[in-house]
N, C-alpha and C positions, 0 to 999 in steps of 0.2 A: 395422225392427228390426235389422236386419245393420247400421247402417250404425251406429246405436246400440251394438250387439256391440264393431265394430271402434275405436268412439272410446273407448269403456271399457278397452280390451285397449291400447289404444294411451297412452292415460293411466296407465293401471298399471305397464306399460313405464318412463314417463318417471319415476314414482315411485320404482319400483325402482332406476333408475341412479342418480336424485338423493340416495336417504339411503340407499347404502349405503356402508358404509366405508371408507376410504382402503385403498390397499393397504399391505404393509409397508413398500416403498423409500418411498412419500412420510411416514408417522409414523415413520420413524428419523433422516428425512434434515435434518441441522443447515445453517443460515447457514453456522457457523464448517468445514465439511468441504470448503469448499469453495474457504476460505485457501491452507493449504500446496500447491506445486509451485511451477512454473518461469515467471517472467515476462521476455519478451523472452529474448534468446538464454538457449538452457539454457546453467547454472551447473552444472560441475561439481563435488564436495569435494574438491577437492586443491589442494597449494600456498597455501592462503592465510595472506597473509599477519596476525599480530596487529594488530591496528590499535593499539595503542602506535608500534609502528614503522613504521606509515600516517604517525601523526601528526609521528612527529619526520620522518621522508622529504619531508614537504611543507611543515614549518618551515623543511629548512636548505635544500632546494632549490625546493619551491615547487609541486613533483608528483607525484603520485604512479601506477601505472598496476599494477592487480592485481585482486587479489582479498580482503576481506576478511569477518569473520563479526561478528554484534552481534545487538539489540534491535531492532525496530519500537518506538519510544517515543508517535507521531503520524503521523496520514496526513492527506492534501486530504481535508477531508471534504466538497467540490466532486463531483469526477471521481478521487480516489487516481490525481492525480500530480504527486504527492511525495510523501517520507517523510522523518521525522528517527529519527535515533540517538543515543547515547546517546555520546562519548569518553572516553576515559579520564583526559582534562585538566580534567574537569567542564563542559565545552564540549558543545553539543551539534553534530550535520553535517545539514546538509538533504541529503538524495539527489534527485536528477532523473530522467529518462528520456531516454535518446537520442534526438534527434530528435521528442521527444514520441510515442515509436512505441510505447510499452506504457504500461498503468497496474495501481497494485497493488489489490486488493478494498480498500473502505475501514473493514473490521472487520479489519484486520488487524495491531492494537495489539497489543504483547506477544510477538509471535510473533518466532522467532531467526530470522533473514535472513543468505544468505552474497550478497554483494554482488560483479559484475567492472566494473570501470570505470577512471575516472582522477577522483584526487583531486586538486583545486587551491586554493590560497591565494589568493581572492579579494575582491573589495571590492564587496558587494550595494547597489546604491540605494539610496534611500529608494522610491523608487514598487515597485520588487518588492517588498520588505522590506514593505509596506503592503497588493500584494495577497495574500503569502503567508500575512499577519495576519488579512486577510479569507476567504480559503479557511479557516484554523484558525476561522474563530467567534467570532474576535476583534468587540468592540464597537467603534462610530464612535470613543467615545472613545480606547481605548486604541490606535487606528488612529492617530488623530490623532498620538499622543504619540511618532510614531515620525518624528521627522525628520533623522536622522544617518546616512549608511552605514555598515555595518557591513563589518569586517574576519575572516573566516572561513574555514574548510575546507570545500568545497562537494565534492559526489562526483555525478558523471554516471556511470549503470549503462548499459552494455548489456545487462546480465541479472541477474534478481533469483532467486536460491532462495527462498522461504521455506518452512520447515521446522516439522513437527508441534509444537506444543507439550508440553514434558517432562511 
């Protein structure tokens, strides 16, 4: 009969922890709270520069090395790492990571990002250009259909802000 007692007592136990309620922090707490802050070295706000004058700095001369502020347009939807933005030439910029040593959440579409790194005017392959396609979601075929490098403004961060949504 005890031992009956204890396997009841014991069962009811296990009932009780199973259905009862979450607490507050887990029914408040969103995917998206957990986007903004600091990826890779913290980003301070200061100094940055407009990326208008990102983009002309790395037309006439080919580099650039700052700070600037924008868009999350797209991320690796792999591992988020990469991200693109959005230029003001109607161009868009892929960002990287240094050294592949951070990556950003990959919900992290939409949100204003201040960026430090070096911007360069480069010439992507085709075999990146194809797995970058493939990380976006891209299909076989429109993979396919990418056989030209492309000529671009590429940006390598050492550190990524991204920042609340307004």
């Amino acid at each position: 009969m005890n031992r009956l007692f204890s396997l009841l007592t014991f069962c009811a136990f296990g009932l009780s922890i199973a259905c009862s309620s979450p607490t507050a922090v887990e029914t408040e707490k969103s995917p998206l709270d957990t986007v903004a802050g600091n990826y890779g070295q913290e980003v301070k706000e200061l100094e940055i520069t407009p990326t208008s004058e990102m983009v002309q700095t790395v037309e006439q001369s080919g580099t650039f090395e700052g700070k600037i502020s924008g868009e999350i347009k797209e991320v690796c939807s792999n591992k988020g790492c990469w991200l693109k933005m959005d230029l003001p030439n109607g161009n868009s910029m892929r960002v990287t990571f240094k050294d592949y040593g951070f990556f950003v959440p990959k919900n992290s579409q939409g949100f204003p990002i201040i960026l430090e790194g070096i911007a360069t005017l480069s010439e992507t392959d085709v075999e990146t250009l194809q797995h970058y396609a493939k990380d976006a979601g891209a299909s076989e075929e429109e993979i396919a259909q990418i056989t030209e490098p492309k000529k671009e403004i590429t940006f390598e961060a050492v550190g990524v802000k991204i920042k609340e949504k307004a």
